[in-house]
C-alpha positions, 0 to 999 in steps of 0.5 A, a space after each residue: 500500500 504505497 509501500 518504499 522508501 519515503 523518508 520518515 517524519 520521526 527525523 523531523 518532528 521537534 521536542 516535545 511534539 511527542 507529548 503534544 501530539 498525544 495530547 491532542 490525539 486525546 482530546 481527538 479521541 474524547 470528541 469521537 466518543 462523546 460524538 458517537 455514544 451520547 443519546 445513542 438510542 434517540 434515533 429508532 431502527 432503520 429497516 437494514 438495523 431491524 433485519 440485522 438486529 433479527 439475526 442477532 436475535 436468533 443468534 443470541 437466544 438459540 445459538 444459530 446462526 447461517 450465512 445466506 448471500 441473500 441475508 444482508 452481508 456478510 457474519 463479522 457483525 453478528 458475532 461481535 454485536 453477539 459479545 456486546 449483547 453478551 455484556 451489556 444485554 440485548 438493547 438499541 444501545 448495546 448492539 450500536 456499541 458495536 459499530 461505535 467501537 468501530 467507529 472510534 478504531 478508524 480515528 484511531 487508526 488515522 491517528 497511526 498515519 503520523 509517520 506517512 503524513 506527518 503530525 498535523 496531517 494525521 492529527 487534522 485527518 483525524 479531525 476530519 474524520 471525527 466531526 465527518 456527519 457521515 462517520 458519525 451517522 453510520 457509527 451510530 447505526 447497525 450496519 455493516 459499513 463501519 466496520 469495513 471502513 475500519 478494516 480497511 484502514 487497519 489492513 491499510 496502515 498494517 502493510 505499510 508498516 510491515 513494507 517499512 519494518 519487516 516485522 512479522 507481527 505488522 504481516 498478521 495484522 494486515 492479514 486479520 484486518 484483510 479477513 475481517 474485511 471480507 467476512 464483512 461484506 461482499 464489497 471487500 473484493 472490489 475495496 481489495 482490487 482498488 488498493 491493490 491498483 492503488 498500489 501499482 499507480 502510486 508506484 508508477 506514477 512516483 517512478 515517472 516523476 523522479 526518474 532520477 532516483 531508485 525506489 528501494 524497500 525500507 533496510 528492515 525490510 530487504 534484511 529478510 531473507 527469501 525463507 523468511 518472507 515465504 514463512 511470513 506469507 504463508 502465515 498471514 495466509 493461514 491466519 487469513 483464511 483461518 478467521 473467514 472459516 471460522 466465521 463463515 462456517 459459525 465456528 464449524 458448525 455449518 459447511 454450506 457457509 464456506 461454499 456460500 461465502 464464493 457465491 456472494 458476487 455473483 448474488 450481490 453483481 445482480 442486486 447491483 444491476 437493479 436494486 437502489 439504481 442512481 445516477 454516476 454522479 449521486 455520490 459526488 451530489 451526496 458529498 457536496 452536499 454533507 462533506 463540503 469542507 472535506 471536499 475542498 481540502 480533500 481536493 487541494 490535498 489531490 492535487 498536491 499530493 500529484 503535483 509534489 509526488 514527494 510522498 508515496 503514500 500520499 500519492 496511494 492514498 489519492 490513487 484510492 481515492 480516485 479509484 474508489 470513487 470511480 467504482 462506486 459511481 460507475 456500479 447502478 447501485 448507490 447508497 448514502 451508506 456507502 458514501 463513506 468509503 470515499 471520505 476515509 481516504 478524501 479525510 487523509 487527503 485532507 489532513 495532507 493538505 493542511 499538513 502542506 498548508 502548516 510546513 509553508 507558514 501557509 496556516 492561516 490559507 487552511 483556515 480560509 479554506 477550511 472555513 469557508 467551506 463550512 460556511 458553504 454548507 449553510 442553506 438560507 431556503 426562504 433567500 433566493 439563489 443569487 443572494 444566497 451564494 453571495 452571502 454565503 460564498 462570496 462574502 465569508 471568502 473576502 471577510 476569511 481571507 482579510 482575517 487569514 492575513 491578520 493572523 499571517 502577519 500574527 504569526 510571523 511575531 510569534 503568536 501562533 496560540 492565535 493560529 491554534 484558536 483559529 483551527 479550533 473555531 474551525 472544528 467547531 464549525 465543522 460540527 454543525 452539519 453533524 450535529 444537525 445530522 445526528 441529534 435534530 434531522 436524522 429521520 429527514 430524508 432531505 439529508 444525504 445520509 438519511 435513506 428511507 429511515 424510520 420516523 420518529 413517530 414510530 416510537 410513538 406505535 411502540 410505546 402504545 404497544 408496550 402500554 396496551 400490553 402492560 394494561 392486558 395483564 398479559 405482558 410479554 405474552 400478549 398475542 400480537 398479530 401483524 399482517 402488514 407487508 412493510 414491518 421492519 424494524 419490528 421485528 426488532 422492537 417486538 423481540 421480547 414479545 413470545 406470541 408475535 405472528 407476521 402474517 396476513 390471516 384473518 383468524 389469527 388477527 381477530 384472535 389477537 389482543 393487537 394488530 398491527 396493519 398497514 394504512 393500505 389495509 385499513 378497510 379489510 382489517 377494519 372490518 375483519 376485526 369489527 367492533 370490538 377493536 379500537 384504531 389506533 393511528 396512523 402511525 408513520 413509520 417511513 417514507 410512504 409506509 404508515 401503519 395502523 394499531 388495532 386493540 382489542 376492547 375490554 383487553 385493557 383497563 383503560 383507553 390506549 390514547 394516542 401519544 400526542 
């Protein structure tokens, strides 16, 4: 992964950066966590999480679990989600730990990339990363995605570390993230073949730009002999080929998993074809939209990254960036979740640029820049279009670019805490579109990253449920009947209810305490059940779905009202 020699920063970095850097790192870290856990269950379910949340069900309270190409990717999610319901039990909050454990691994891990991109390039991709709407969004969220992005950062950075050290530790380690990746979605194949490609165009392009100079692997590196470097690989082979058995086959306990795991390209290349069909460029529409200032400096940090091709790894990380941009658009299929495969790398190109900005006493250009692309991402809708890109463009450019200057002229007088501020005022602007994202608009589909999600007054059919239940006398035990078509996540928040029946039978629904039906199904069920139930609703539980509650008179002691 971009791998020879690059001279190193370590050589470079002044006393005391050390310390520094750590604390930074730290204060980075406690931004991520506090961003990704705080009111972790606000948001209900998203269909994809009720179906994920369903397998993990069974898996924990019987034990089963099989791998289907057909069920929603691939097993590494299940069983680390199973550890965490093992723990903390099987709530919202406890399986979201999960994919908030991941998401705080790929900052982690940027912050892993200070050798590559230097101090401030890795603590501000970091950055970039942690306050990323879309990070913080899909961390919040049971789905697979999070988890890839993680592996594939931590096979990533554990290559380029072994290119340059030789150890055999750094080999496993990219081995283990290589096979986390792929038992965790099929998409890990063609993430492979876009670093390997990467690989070989950072490679090319670095020896046509200093034709001059030899590219020689790394001292450590070339001290390994070729029964060494044999032994090496067929470990890491083994050890790759070892965890995706395990997972695949549940711990040996299902051999049709193994064979399923080949068939899930062709399975999924159909789905691709025809499911979830966008334009090519959704996902530049998608990042515009959400990540602008990533965009901008994620752009400038191509573009020197190619112009300079002083650093092989920079070079890889804009390589990646280009080709995992282009797969994805090029592929019919297109989600906001997938989006985030292209900010993980866009963020390190980020960093790299703001890391050039700082070397060139050029600080306060990365503020300007910076800034003025978070103020790019204000919306004024009732403001017409010329006036709105005037005052939200135009002038905030001239008012930055004249205070860039001041703190230019600051600096060269040895004032750089001024500089300092400036970067936290920055981060802090950045946050905006994230906390909007995640803790005010995160059922408005107006947002990117918000994707056919459940609405809030879901919840609302929940808790009437729980109340109609309770007042029964029956608790857990109360016969739920639920013939609507579109039910997910409800299998999920109906879990601990033993007498639930999905499915579209008269009898079992005049024998049920509740029903629950679609909007579409009000006339049938409605007189189906005759009088003796009380309608309940609508209750909207996402774009075009809404769903009806019928209980049962005389069932409860009391009338089950409608939440306001």
């Amino acid at each position: 992964m971009g791998t020879g020699s690059t001279v190193s920063r370590d050589a470079e970095r002044p006393r005391g950066a050390d310390q520094a850097f750590r604390w930074a790192a730290a204060f980075v870290l406690l931004l991520t966590i506090g961003l990704r856990l705080y009111d972790l269950d606000l948001k209900p379910f998203h269909h994809d999480e009720g179906v994920n949340g369903f397998f993990l069900t069974n898996l924990f309270r019987q034990g089963a679990y099989h791998y289907d190409p057909s069920n929603y990717h691939g097993p590494s999610l299940y069983y680390a989600a199973f550890v965490s319901a093992f723990l903390f039990g099987l709530n919202d909050i406890a399986v979201r730990l999960v994919t908030v454990f991941f998401g705080c691994l790929v900052v982690t891990l940027c912050l892993a990339t200070r050798r590559w991109l230097g101090d401030v390039g890795a603590l501000a991709a970091a950055v970039f990363l942690a306050v990323s709407p879309g990070m913080v969004f899909y961390s919040r969220y049971f789905i697979h995605e999070i988890l890839l992005i993680a592996a594939t950062l931590g096979m990533v950075v554990a290559v380029r570390a072994y290119a340059e050290t030789g150890r055999f530790g750094d080999l496993l380690a990219g081995a283990a993230w290589a096979a986390w990746m792929f038992a965790t979605k099929e998409t890990a194949t063609p993430t492979a073949i876009v670093l390997a490609v990467a690989t070989v165009c950072s490679w090319v392009y670095h020896l046509l730009r200093h034709r001059d100079k030899r590219l020689t692997p790394s001292m450590a590196f070339t001290s390994l002999t070729p029964a060494e470097r044999s032994g090496f690989a067929l470990g890491a082979v083994s050890l790759f080929s070892l965890i995706n058995l395990l997972l695949y086959s549940s711990f040996f306990t299902n051999r049709d998993g193994i064979v399923a795991a080949f068939k899930t390209l062709a399975f999924w290349g159909n789905t691709a074809r025809t499911a979830h069909v966008h334009p090519w460029w959704q996902y530049l529409d998608w990042l515009w939209r959400s990540e602008t200032p990533l965009v901008v400096l994620g752009a400038l940090g191509l573009v020197l990254a190619l112009w300079r091709a002083q650093n092989r790894f920079v070079i890889f990380v804009g390589a990646w960036t280009v080709g995992v941009l282009a797969m994805y658009s090029l592929t019919p299929y297109k989600t906001p979740w997938l989006t985030i495969n292209i900010v993980l790398p866009l963020a390190l190109l980020a960093g790299h640029a703001v890391d050039f900005a700082t070397r060139h006493r050029l600080v306060w250009l990365g503020a300007v820049v910076a800034l003025a692309a978070s103020m790019m991402t204000l919306r004024h809708p009732i403001v017409p279009s010329l006036v709105h890109n005037a005052f939200n463009v135009v002038l905030p450019l001239a008012a930055l670019a004249a205070a860039g200057y001041a703190v230019d002229i600051l600096m060269r007088r040895r004032l750089g805490w001024l500089a300092a501020v400036v970067a936290l005022a920055t981060s802090t602007m950045a946050l905006r579109q994230t906390i909007d994202l995640n803790f005010v608009h995160y059922d408005d589909d107006s947002r990117p990253y918000v994707y056919a999600h459940t609405r809030r007054a879901f919840l609302d059919l929940i808790a009437a449920v729980d109340r109609a239940a309770k007042a029964s006398g029956q608790g857990e035990n109360v016969r739920i009947a639920i013939p609507a078509r579109e039910h997910w996540p409800l299998p999920w928040y109906l879990r601990n209810y033993h007498n639930t029946a999905f499915e579209d039978s008269a009898e079992t629904s005049r024998g049920s305490v509740m029903v629950v039906a679609g909007l579409d199904q009000d006339a049938r069920i409605g007189a189906s059940l005759g009088p003796d139930f009380d309608r309940l609703g609508p209750f909207a539980m996402r774009p075009g779905v809404d769903l009806l509650l019928f209980v049962r008179k005389g069932s409860t002691g009391r009338p089950v009202a409608v939440p306001p």
